[in-house]
DSSP file (Angstrom, degrees, kcal/mol; ACC not computed):
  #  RESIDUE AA STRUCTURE BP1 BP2  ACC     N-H-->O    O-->H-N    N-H-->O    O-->H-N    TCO  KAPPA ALPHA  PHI   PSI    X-CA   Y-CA   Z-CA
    1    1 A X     >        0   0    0      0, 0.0     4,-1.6     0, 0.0     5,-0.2   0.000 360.0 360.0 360.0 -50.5  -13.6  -31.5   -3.0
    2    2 A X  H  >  +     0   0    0      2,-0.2     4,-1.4     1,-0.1     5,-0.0   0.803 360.0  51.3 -48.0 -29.8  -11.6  -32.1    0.3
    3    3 A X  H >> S+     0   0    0      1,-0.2     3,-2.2     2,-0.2     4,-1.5   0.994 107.4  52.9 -74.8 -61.5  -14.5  -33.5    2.0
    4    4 A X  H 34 S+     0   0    0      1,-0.3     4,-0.4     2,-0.2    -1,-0.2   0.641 108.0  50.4 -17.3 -59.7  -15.0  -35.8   -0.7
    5    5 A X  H 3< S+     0   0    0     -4,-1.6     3,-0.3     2,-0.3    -1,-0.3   0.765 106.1  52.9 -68.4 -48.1  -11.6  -37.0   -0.6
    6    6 A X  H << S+     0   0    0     -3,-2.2    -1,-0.3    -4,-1.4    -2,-0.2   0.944 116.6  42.8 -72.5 -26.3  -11.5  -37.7    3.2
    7    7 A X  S  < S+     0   0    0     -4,-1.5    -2,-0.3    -3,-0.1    -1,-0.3   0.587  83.9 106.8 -71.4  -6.0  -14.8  -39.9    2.7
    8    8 A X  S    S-     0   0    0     -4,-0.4     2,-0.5    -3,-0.3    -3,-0.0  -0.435  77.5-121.8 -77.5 124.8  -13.9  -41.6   -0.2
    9    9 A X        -     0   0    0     -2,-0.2     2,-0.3    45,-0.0    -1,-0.1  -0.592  28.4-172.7 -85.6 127.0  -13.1  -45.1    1.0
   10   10 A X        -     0   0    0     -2,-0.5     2,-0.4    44,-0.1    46,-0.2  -0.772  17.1-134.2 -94.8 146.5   -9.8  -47.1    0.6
   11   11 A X  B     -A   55   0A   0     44,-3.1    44,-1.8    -2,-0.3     2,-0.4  -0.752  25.2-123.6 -81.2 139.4   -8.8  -51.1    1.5
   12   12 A X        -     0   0    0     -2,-0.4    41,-0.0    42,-0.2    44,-0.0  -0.800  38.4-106.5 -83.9 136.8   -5.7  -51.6    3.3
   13   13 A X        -     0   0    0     -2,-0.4    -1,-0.1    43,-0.0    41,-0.0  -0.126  41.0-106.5 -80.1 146.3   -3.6  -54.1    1.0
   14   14 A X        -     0   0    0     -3,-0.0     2,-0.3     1,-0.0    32,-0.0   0.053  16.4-135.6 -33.7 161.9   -3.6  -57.8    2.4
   15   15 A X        -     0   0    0      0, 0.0     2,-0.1     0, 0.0    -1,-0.0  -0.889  31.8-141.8-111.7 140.3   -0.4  -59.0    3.9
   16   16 A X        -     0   0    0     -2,-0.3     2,-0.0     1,-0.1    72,-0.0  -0.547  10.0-122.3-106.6 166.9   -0.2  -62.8    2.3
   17   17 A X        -     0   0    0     -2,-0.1     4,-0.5     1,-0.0    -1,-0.1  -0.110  31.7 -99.8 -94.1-165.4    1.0  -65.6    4.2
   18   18 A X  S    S+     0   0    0      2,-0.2     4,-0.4     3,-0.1    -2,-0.0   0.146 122.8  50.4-109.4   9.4    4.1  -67.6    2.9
   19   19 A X  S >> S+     0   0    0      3,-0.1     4,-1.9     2,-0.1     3,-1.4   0.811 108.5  49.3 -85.0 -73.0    1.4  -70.5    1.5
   20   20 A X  T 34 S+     0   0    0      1,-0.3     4,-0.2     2,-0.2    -2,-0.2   0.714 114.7  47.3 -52.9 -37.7   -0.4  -68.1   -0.2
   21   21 A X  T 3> S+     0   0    0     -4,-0.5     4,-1.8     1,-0.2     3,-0.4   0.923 108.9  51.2 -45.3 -65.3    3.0  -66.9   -1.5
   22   22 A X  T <4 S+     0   0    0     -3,-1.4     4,-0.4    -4,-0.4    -2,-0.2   0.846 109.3  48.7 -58.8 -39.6    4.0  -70.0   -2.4
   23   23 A X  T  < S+     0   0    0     -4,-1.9     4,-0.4     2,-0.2    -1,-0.2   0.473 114.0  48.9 -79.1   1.3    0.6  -71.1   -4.6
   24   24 A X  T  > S+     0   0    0     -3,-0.4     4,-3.5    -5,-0.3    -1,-0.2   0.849 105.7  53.0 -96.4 -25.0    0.7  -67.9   -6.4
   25   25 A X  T  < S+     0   0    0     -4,-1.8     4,-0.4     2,-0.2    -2,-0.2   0.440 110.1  46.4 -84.7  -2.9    3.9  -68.3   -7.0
   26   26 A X  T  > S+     0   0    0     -4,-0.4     4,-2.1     2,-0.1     3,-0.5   0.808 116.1  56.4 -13.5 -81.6    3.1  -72.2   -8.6
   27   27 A X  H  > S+     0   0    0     -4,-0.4     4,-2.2     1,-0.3    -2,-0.2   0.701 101.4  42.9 -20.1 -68.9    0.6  -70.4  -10.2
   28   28 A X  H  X S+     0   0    0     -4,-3.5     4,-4.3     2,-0.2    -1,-0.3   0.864 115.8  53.5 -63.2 -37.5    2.6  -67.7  -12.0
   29   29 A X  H >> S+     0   0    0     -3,-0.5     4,-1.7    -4,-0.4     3,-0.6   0.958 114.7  45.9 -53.0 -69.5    5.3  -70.8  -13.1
   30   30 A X  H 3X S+     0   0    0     -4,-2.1     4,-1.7     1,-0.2    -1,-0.2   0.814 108.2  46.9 -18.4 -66.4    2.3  -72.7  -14.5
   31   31 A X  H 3< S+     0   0    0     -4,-2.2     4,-0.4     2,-0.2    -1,-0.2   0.857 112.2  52.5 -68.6 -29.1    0.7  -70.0  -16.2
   32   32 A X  H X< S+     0   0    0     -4,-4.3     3,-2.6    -3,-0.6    -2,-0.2   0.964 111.8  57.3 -60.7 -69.4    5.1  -68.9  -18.1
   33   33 A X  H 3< S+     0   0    0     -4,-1.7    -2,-0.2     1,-0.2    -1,-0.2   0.744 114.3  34.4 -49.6 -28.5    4.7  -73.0  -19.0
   34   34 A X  T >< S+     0   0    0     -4,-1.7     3,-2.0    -5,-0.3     5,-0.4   0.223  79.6 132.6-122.1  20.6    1.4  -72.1  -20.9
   35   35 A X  T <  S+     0   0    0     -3,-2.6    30,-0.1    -4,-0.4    -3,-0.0  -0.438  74.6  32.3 -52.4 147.0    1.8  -68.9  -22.5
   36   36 A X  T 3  S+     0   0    0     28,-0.5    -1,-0.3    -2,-0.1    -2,-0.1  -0.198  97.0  92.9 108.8 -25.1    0.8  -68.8  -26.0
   37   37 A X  S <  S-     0   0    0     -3,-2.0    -2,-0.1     1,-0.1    -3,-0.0   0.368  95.0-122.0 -71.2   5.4   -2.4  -72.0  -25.2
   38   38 A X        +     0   0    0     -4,-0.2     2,-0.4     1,-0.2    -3,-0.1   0.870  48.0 175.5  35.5  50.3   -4.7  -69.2  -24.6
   39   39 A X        -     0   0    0     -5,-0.4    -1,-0.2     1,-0.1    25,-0.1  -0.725  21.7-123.4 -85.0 144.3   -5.6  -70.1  -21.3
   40   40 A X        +     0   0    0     -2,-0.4     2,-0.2    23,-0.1    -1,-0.1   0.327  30.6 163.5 -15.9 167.8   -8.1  -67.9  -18.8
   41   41 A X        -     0   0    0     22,-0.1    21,-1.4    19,-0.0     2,-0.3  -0.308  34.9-139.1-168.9 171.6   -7.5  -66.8  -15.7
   42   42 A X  E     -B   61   0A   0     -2,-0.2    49,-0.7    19,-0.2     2,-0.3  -0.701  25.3-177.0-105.4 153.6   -8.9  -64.2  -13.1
   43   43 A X  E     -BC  60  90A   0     17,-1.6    17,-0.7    -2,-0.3     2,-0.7  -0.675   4.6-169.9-155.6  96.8   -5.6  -62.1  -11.2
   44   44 A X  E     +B   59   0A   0     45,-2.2    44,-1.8    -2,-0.3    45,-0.4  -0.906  14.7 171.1-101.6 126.3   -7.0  -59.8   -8.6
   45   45 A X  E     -BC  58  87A   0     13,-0.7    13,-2.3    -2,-0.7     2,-0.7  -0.516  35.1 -99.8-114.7-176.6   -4.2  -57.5   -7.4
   46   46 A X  E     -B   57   0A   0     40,-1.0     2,-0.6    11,-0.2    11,-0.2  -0.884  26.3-160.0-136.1 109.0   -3.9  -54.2   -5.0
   47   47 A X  E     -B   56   0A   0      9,-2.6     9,-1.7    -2,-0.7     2,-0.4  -0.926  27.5-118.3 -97.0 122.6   -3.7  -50.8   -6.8
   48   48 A X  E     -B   55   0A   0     -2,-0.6     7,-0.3     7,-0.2     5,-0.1  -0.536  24.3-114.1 -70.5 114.7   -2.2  -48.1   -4.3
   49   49 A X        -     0   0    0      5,-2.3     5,-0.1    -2,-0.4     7,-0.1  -0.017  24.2-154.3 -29.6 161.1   -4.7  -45.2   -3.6
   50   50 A X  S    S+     0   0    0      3,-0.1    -1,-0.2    -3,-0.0    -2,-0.0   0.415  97.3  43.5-136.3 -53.1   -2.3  -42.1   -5.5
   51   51 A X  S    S-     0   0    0      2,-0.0     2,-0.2   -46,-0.0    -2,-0.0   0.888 129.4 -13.5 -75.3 -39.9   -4.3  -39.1   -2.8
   52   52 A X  S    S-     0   0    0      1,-0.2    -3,-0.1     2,-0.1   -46,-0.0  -0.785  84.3 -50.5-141.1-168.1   -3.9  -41.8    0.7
   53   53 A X  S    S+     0   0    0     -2,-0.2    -1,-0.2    -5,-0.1    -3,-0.1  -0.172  97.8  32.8 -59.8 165.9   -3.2  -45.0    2.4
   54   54 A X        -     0   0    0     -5,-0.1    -5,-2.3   -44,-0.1     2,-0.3  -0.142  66.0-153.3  98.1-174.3   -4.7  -47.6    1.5
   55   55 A X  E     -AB  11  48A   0    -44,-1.8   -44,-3.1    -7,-0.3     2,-0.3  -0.901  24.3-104.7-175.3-159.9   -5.9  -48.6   -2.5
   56   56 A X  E     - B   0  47A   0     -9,-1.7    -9,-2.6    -2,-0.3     2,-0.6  -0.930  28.7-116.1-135.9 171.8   -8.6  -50.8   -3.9
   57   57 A X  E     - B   0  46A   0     -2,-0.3     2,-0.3   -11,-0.2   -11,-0.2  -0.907  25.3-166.0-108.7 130.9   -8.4  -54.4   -5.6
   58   58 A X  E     - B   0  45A   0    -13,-2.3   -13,-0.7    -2,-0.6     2,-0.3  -0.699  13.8-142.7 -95.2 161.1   -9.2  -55.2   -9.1
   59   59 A X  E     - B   0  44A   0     -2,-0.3     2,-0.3   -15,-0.3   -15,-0.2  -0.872  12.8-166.1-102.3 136.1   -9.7  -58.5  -10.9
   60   60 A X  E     - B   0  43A   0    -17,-0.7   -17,-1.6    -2,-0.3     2,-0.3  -0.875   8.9-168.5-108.4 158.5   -8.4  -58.6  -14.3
   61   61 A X  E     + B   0  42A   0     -2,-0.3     2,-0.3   -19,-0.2   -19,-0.2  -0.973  43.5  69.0-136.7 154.5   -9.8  -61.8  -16.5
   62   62 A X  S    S-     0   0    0    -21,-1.4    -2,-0.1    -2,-0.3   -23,-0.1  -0.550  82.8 -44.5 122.1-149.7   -8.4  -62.9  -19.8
   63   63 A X        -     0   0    0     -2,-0.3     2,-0.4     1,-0.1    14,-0.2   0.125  50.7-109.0 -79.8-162.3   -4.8  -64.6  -21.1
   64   64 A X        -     0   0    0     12,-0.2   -28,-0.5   -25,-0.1    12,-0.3  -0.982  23.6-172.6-105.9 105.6   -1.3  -63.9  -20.3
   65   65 A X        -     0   0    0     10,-2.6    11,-0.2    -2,-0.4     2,-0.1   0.606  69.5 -20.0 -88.1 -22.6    0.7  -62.3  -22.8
   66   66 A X  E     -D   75   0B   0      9,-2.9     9,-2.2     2,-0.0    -1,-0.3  -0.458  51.1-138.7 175.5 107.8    4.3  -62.3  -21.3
   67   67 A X  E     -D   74   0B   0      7,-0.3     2,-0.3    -2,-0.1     7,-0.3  -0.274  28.4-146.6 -41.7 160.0    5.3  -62.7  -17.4
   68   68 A X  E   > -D   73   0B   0      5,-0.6     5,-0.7    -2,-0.0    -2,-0.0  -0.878  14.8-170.5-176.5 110.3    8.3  -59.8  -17.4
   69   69 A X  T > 5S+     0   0    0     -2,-0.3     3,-1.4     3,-0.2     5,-0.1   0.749  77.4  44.9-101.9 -22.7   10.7  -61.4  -14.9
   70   70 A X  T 3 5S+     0   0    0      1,-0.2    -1,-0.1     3,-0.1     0, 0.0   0.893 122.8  32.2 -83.0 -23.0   13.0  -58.4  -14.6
   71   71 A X  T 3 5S-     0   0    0      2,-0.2    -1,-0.2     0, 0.0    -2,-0.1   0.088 107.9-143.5 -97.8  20.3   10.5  -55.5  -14.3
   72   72 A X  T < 5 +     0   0    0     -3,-1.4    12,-2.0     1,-0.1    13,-0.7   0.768  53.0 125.4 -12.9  97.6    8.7  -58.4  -12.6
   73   73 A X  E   < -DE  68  83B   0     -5,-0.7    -5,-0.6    10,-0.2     2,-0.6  -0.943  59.4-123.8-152.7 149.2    5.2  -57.5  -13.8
   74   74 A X  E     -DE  67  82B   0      8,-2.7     8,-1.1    -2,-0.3     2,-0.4  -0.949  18.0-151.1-121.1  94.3    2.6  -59.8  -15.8
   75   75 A X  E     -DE  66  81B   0     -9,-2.2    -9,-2.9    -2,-0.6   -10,-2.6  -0.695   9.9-151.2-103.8 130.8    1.3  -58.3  -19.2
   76   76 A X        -     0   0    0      4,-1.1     3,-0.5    -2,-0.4   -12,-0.2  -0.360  36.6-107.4 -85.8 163.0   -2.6  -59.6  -20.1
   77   77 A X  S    S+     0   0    0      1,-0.3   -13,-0.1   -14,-0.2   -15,-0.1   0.150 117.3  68.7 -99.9  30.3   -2.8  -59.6  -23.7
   78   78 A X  S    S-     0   0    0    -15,-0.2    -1,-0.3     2,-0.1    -2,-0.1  -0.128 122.7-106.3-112.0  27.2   -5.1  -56.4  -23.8
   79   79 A X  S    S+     0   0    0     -3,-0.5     2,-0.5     1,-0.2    -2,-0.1   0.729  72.8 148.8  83.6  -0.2   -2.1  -55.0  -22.6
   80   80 A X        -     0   0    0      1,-0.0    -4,-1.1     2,-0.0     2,-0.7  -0.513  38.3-144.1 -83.4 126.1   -3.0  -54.4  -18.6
   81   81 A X  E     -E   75   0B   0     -2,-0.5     2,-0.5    -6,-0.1    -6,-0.2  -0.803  14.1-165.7-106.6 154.0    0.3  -54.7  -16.6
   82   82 A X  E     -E   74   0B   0     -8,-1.1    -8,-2.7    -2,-0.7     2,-0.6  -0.944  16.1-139.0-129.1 131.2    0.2  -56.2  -13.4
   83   83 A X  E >   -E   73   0B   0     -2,-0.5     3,-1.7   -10,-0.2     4,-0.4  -0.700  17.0-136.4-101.2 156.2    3.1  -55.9  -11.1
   84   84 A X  G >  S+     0   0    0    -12,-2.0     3,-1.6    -2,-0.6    -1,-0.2   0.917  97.1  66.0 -79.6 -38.8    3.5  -59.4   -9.3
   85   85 A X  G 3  S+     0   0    0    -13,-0.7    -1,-0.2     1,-0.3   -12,-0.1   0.469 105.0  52.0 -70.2  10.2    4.1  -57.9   -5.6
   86   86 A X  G <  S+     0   0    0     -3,-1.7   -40,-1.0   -73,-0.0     2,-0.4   0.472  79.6 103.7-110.9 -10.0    0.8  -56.9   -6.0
   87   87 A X  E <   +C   45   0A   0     -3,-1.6   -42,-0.3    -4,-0.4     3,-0.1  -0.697  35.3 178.1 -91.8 125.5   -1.3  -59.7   -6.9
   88   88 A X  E     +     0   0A   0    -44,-1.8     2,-0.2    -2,-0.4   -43,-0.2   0.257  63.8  22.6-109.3  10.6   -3.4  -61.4   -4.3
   89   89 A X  E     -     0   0A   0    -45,-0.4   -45,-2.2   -65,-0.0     2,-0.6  -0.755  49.5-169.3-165.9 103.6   -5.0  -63.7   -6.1
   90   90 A X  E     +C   43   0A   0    -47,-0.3   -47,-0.2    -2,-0.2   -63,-0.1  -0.941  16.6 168.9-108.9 117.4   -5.0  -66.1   -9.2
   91   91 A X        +     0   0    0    -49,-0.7     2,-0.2    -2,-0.6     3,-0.1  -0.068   9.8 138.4-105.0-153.1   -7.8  -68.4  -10.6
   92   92 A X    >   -     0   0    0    -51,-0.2     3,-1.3     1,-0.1     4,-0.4  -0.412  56.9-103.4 130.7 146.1   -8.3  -70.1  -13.5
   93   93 A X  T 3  S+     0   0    0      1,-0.2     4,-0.1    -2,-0.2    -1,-0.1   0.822 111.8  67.5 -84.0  -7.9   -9.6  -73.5  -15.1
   94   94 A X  T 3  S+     0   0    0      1,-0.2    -1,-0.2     2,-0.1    -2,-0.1   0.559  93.8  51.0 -96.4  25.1   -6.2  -74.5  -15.5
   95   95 A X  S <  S+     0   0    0     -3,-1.3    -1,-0.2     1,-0.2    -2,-0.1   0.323  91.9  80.4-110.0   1.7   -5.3  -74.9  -11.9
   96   96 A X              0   0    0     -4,-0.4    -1,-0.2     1,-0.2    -2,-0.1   0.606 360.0 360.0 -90.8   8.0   -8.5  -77.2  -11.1
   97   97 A X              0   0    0     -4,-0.1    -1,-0.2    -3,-0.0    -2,-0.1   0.798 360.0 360.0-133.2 360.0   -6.8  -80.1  -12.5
């Protein structure tokens, strides 16, 4: 089981630039102005490895149920919370236009 452990491979989380920052942070305003429309989006964010450094990144897909600005975290409406200092990434069809 130890050997396992030490091969198991982690990513080392991003560090984002202060653009990247800035557009997620667009993003996230957008997506508080259109809670409740049932819009899309993809949000891939950085889960911290629990046994070492390092973690993996997930994509979550579907709506936005409620941004949480004080535990600042982002609840999907299946309930997945996503904490915002973790998120590397938001897509969506309502940002193409």
């Amino acid at each position: 089981a130890a050997i396992k452990e030490t091969v198991r491979q982690t990513d080392a989380k991003q560090v984002l630039s202060e653009e990247v920052i800035a557009e997620l942070n667009k993003k996230l305003y957008l997506i508080a102005e259109t809670i409740g429309t049932q819009q899309m989006v993809e949000i891939t964010y950085f889960v911290p490895d629990a046994k070492k450094d390092g973690g993996a990144y997930i994509t979550c897909s579907g709506c936005v149920k409620k941004i949480d600005k004080y535990k600042h975290t982002v609840v999907m409406t299946d309930q997945t919370i996503i904490p915002i200092e973790q998120i590397s990434a938001i897509e969506g069809k309502m940002f193409e236009e």
